[in-house]
C-alpha positions in Angstrom: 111.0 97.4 84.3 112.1 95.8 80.9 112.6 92.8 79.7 113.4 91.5 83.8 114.4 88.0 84.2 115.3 86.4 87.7 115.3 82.7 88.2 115.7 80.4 91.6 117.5 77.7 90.7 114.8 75.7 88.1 112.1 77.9 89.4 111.5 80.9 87.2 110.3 83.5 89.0 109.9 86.5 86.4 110.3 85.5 82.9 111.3 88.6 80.5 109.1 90.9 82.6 108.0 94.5 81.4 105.9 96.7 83.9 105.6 100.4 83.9 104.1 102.6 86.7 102.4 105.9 85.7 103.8 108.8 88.1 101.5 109.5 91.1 99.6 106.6 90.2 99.0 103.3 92.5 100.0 100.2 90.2 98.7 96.6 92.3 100.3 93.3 91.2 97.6 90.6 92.1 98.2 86.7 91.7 98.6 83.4 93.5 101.5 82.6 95.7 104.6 81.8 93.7 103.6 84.3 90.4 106.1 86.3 91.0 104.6 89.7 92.3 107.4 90.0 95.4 110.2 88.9 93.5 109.2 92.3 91.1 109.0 94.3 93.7 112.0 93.1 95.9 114.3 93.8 92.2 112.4 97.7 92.1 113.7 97.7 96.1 117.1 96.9 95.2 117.1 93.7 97.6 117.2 91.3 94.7 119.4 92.1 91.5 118.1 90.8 88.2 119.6 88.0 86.2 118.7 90.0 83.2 116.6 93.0 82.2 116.6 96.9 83.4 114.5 98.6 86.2 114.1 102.7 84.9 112.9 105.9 87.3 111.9 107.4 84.4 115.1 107.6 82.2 117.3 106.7 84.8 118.7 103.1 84.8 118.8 102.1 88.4 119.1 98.6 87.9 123.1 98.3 89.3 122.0 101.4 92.4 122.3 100.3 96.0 118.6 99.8 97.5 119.7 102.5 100.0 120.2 105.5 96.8 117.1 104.8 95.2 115.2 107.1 97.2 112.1 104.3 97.4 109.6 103.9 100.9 108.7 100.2 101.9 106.5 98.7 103.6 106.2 94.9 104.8 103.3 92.6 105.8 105.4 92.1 109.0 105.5 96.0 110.5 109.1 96.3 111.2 109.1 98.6 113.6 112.0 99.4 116.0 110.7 98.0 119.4 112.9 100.1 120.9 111.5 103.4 119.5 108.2 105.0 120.4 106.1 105.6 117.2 107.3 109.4 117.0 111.0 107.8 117.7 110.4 105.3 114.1 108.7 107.9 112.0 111.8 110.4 112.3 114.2 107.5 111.8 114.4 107.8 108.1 114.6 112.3 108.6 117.6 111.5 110.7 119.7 109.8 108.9 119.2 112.2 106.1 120.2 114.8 108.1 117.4 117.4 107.9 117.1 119.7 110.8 115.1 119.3 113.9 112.7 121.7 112.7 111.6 120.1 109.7 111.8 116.9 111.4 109.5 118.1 113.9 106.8 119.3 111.4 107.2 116.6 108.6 106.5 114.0 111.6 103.4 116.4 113.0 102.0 116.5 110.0 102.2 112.1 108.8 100.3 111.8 112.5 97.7 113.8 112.1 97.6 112.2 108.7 97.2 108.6 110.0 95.5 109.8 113.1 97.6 108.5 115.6 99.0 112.2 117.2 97.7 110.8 120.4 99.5 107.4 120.3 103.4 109.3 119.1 104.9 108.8 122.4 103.6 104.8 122.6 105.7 102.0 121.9 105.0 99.0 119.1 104.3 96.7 121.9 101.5 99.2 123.3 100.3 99.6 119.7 97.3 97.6 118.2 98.0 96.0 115.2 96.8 98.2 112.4 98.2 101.2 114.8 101.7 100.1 114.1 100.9 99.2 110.5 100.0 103.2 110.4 103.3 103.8 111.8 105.2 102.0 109.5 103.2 104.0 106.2 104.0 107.1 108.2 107.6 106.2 108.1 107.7 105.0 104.4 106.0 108.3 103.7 107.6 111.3 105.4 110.9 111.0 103.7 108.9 111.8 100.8 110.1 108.6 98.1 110.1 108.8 95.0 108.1 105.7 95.1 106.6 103.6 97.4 106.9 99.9 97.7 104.1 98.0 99.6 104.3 94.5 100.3 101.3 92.6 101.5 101.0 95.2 104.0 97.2 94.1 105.0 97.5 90.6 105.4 98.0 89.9 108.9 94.9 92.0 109.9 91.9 90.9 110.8 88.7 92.2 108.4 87.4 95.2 109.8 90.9 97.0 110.6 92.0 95.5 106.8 89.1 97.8 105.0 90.2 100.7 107.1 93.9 101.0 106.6 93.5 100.2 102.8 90.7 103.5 102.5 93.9 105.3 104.7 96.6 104.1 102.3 94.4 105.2 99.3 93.9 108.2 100.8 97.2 109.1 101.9 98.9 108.2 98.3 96.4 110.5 96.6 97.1 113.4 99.4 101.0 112.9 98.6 100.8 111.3 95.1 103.3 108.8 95.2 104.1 106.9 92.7 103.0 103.3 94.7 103.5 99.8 93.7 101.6 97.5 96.0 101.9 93.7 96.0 98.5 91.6 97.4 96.9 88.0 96.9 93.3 89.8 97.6 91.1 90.6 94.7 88.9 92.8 96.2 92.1 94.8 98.0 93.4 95.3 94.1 90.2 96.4 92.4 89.5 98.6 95.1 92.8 100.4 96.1 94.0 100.8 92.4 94.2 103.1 89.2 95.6 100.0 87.2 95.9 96.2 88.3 98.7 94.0 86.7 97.2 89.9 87.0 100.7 87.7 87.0 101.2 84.4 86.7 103.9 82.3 86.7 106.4 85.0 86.0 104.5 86.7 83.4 102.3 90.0 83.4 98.9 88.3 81.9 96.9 91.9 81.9 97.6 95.3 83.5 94.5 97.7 83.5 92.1 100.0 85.4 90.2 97.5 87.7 86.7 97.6 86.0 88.7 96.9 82.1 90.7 93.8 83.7 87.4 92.7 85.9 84.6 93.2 82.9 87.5 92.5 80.0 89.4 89.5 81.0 92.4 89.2 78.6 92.7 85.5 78.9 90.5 82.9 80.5 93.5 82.8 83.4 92.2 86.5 84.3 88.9 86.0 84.6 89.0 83.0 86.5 91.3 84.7 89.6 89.5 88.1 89.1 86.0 87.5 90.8 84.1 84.5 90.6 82.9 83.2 87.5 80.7 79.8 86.9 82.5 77.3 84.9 79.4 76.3 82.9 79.1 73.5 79.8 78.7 74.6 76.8 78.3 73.3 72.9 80.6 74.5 70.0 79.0 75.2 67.0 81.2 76.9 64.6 81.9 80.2 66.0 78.7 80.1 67.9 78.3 78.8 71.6 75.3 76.9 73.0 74.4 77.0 76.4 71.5 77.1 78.9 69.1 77.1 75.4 70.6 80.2 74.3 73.3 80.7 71.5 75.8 83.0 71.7 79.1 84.8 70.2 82.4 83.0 70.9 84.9 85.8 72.2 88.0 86.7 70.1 90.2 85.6 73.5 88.7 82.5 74.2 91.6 79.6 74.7 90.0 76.5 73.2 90.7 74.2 69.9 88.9 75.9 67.0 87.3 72.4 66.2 86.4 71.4 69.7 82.8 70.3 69.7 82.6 71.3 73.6 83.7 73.5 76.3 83.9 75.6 79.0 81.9 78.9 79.2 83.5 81.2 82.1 80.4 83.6 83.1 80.0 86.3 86.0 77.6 85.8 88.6 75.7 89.1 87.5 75.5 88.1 83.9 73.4 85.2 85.0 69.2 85.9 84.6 66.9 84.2 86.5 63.0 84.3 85.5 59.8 82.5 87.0 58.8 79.4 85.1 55.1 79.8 84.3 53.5 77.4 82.5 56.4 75.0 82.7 58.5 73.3 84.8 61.6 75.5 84.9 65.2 74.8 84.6 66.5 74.4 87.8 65.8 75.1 91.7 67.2 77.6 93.9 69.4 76.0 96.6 70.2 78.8 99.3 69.9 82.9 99.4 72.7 84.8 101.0 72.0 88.3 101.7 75.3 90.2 101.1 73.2 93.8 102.2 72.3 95.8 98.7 73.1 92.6 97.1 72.4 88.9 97.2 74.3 85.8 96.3 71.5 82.6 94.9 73.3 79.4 94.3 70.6 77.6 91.4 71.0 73.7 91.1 70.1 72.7 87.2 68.0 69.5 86.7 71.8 68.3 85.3 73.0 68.9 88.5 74.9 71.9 87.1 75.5 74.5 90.7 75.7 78.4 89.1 76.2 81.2 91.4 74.1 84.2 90.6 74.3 87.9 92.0 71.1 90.2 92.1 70.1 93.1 93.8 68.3 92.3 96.9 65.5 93.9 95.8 65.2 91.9 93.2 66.4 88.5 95.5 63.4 89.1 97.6 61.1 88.0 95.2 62.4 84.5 95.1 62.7 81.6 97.9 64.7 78.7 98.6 63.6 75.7 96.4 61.5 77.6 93.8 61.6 76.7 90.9 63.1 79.0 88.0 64.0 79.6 84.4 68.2 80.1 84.2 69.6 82.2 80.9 72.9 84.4 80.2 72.9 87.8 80.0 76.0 88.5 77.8 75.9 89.0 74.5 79.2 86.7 73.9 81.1 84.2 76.2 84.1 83.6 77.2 85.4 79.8 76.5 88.3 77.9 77.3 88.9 74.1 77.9 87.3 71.9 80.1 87.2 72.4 84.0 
């Protein structure tokens, strides 16, 4: 996509919008409600036209090619399955209507259901189905025509937890088997950083960062990024220059920090895992651990500073273990520089 541009009457939902996919890879578009990710992929679909801009296949202007010619697989939070047609019945829809033989229609379906492991279930109908069952069906379908590329919308979100984690290792899976070029389009962080070769962050029609999942998650472009990637403390700090004080340590201001060069204060964005926590000694410490949460090979402390400051800190459990609720502890950063943007 270049230069893509599509408003709703004062609302603009993609404002002069560039995105390109790498072939074979899986490309996720992550943000908020209202950034902007669906209306992208809807325009790639064909089911919304552009008010400006171009959408390529390579060097192939599609952007004025009916959805049905642009040889794309799609696949909707709601499964969209014909009710009517057993899950066999909706897989060979899309081989049908192109018209390939019975043969090849026969083995091409074979083969997506023992892909998505449901060669048991082919003869069932949706309404027999369990929910991530027909979500299967409806990949299989998007898949065995083969597309050029593949176009997945949300397709997790009305799943509960366990079934969620299982379909998106499938999906992975089944991309890299066929390698499809795949755009997929979620709200979830930790769906995007898992499922993807690179993540795009949008917001308000714009692409803010696109990047392998570690680089956007450990290199936040802006403090926008880092504050919907992960979690990140919002902590005080002092402005001295190009130096940052915080938590009695000083520290490098980094080159993408949004803040007035001759603010006095702001806001230092750090990770849970680049807080440190220490026993006190001698002294009285800096603040007291509130709760524990034992996430399995890691743990989650929330500390409470004697300012009344809450920071979220991540450790190993291993290393958790050695502390207890209401002890009191030393609190520093970890980082080398911070991140700083306006106040909260």
């Amino acid at each position: 996509m270049r230069g893509v541009a599509k408003q709703f009457g004062k609302t603009v939902a993609l404002d002069n919008f560039d995105l390109t996919i790498p072939e074979g890879s899986l490309v996720t578009l992550l943000g908020p409600s209202g950034c902007g990710k669906t209306t992208a992929l809807r325009i790639i679909a064909g089911l919304l036209k552009a008010d400006r801009g171009k959408t390529f296949f390579d060097s192939t202007d599609i952007s004025n090619t009916p959805a049905a010619d642009r040889d794309i697989g799609m696949v909707f939070q709601a499964y969209s399955l014909f009710p009517n047609m057993s899950a066999r019945q909706n897989i060979e829809f899309g081989l049908r209507v192109r018209k390939e033989s019975r043969t090849e229609i026969s083995r091409k379906t074979d083969e997506v259901l023992e892909i998505i492991g449901l060669t048991q279930h082919d003869e069932k109908f949706p309404h027999q189905l369990s929910g991530g069952q027909q979500q299967r069906v409806a990949l299989a379908r998007a898949i065995v025509i083969r597309p050029r590329v593949l176009l997945l919308d949300e397709p997790l979100s009305a799943l509960d937890a366990q079934v969620r984690d299982q379909l998106r290792d499938e999906i992975r899976r089944v991309q890299r088997e066929f390698g499809i070029t795949t755009l997929f389009v979620t709200h979830d962080q930790e769906e995007a950083l898992t499922i993807s070769d690179q993540v795009g962050v949008m917001d308000r029609g714009n692409l803010m960062q696109i990047g392998p999942p570690e680089t956007v998650y450990s290199k936040p472009a802006n403090p926008t990024v880092a504050r919907f990637i992960g979690i990140t403390n919002e902590i005080p700090v002092r402005i001295a220059g190009s130096r940052a004080h915080l938590l009695g340590g000083e520290f490098a201001i980094a080159p993408n920090s949004d803040y007035s060069r001759d603010a006095q204060s702001g806001v230092a964005l750090v990770r849970p895992e680049e807080v440190k926590l220490s026993k006190p000694g001698a002294n009285e410490g800096d603040a007291h651990i509130a709760s524990i949460t034992f996430l399995g090979p890691t743990s989650t402390l929330e500390v409470i500073t004697k300012q009344g400051l809450r920071i979220k800190v991540s450790l190993l459990s291993k290393e958790a273990a050695s502390f207890a609720i209401n002890e009191k502890v030393n609190i520093g950063v970890s980082s080398q520089t911070l991140l700083i943007t306006v106040g909260i």
